[in-house]
C-alpha positions as CSV (number, residue, x, y, z in Angstrom):
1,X,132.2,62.2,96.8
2,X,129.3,59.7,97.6
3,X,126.2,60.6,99.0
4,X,123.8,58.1,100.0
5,X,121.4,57.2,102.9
6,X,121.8,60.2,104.6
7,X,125.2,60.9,104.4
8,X,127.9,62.6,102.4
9,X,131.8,61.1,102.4
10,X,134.1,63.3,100.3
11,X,137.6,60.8,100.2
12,X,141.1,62.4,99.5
13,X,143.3,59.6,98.4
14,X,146.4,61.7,98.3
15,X,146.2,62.3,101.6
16,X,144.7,59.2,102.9
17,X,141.7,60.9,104.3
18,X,138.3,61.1,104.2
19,X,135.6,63.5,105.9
20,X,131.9,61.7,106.8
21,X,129.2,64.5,106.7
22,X,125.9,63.1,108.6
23,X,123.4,65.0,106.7
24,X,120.4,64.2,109.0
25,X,116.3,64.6,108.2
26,X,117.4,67.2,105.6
27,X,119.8,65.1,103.2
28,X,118.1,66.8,100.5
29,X,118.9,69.9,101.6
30,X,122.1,69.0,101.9
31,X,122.8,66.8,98.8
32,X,121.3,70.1,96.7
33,X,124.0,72.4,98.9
34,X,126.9,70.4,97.7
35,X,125.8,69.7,93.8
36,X,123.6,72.9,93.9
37,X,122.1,73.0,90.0
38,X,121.5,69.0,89.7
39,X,117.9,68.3,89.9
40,X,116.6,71.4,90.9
41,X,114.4,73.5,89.8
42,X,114.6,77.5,89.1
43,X,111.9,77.7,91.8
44,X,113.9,75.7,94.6
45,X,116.9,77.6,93.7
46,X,115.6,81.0,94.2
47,X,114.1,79.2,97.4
48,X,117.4,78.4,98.4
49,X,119.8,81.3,97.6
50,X,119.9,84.8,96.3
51,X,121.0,84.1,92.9
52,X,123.6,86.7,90.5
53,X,124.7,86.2,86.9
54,X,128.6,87.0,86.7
55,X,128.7,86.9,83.3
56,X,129.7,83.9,80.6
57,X,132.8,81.8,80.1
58,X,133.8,79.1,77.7
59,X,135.1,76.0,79.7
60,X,136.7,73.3,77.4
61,X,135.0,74.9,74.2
62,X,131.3,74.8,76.0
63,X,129.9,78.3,76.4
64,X,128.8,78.7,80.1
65,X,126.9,81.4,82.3
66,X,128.4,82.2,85.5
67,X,126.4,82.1,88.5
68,X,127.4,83.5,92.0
69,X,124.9,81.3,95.1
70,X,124.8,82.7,98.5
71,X,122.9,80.3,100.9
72,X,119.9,81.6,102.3
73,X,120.3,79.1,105.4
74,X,122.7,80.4,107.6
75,X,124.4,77.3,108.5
76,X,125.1,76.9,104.8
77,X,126.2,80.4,104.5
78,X,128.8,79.9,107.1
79,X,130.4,77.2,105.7
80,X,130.3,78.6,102.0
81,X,129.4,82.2,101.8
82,X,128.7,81.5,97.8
83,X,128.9,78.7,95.7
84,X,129.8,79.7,91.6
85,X,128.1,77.6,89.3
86,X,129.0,77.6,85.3
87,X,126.1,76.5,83.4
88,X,126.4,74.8,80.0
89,X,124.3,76.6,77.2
90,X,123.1,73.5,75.8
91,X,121.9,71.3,78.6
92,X,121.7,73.6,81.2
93,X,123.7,71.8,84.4
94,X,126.7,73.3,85.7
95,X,130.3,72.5,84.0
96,X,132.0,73.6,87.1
97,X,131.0,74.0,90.8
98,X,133.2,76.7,93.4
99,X,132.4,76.3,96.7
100,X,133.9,79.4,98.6
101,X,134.7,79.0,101.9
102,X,134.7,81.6,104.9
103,X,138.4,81.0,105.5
104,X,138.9,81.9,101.5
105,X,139.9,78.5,100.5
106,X,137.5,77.0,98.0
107,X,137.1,73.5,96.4
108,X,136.1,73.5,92.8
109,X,134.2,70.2,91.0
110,X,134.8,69.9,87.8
111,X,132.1,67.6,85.4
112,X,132.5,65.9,82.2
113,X,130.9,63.7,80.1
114,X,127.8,64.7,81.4
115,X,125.1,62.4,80.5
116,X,121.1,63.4,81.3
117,X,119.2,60.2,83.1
118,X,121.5,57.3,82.2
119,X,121.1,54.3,84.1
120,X,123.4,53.8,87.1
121,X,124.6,50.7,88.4
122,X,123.9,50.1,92.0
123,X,127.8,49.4,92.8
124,X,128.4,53.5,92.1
125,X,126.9,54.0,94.9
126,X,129.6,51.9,97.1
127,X,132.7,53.4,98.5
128,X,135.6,51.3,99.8
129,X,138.1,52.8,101.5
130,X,141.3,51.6,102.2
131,X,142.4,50.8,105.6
132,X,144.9,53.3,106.5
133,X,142.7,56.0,105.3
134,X,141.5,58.5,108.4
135,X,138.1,59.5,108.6
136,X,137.0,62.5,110.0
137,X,132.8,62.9,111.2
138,X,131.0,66.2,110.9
139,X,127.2,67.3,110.1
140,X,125.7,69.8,107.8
C-alpha cells in the first residue's frame, strides 16, 4: 500500500493487480480511514467513529487492546462497517488492523518492527509496478 499526493494504490503481486483509490480534497481523511490509529489523536478518533473496547489479546508476545471502529461518515461505513484495531500496551499504535467489509470479507494489516519517527527515505514513497500488472481506479 502507498499513499501519496492524493492517492492510495494497494498492489497484489500474486495476482498481478493493483487498485488506485483517488482520495480527492480529503486524502487525510482518507489516509486516517485506511491506517486508522497512526497519527491521530483520541480527539480525532472519537471525531471519526464510535469507538468499543473488545477486550485484550497477545499478538506475537505483545499484550494488545482490542478495539472495534464503526465510521461515522457513511461513505466509509459502507465500505467497512468497522475496522478492529489491536493496540500495543507499550507504544500505543495498533499491531494489527481488520478492515470489515459489507460483503463479510475483510483484509487484515499486520505491523512489525514498528519504529516511532524514524527517518524515511524519499524512494519509500515510489511504487513501480510491473507491466503486466492491471490496475483498477476507484475513489474514497
Amino acid at each position: 500500500l502507498l499513499l501519496d499526493k492524493g492517492k492510495a494504490t494497494l498492489y497484489y503481486p500474486k495476482v498481478k493487480q493493483a487498485q488506485e483509490y483517488s482520495l480527492g480534497q480529503s486524502a487525510d481523511k482518507g489516509a486516517a480511514f485506511v491506517f486508522p490509529g497512526f497519527g491521530q489523536t483520541g480527539t480525532e478518533m472519537r471525531r471519526d467513529y464510535e469507538l468499543k473496547v473488545l477486550g485484550s489479546e497477545s499478538i506475537g508476545g505483545q499484550a494488545t487492546t482490542i478495539l472495534e471502529l464503526r465510521p461515522k461518515s457513511a461513505k466509509y461505513a459502507a465500505q467497512f462497517p468497522s475496522i478492529i484495531l489491536w493496540l500495543d500496551h507499550q507504544k500505543w499504535v495498533p499491531l494489527q488492523v481488520r478492515h470489515n467489509e459489507a460483503s463479510g470479507d475483510y483484509q487484515i494489516a499486520k505491523f512489525t518492527n514498528i519504529k516511532i519517527n524514524a527517518g524515511v527515505p524519499g524512494s519509500v514513497f515510489s511504487l513501480k509496478l510491473p507491466k503486466d500488472v492491471t490496475v483498477a481506479k476507484g475513489s474514497f
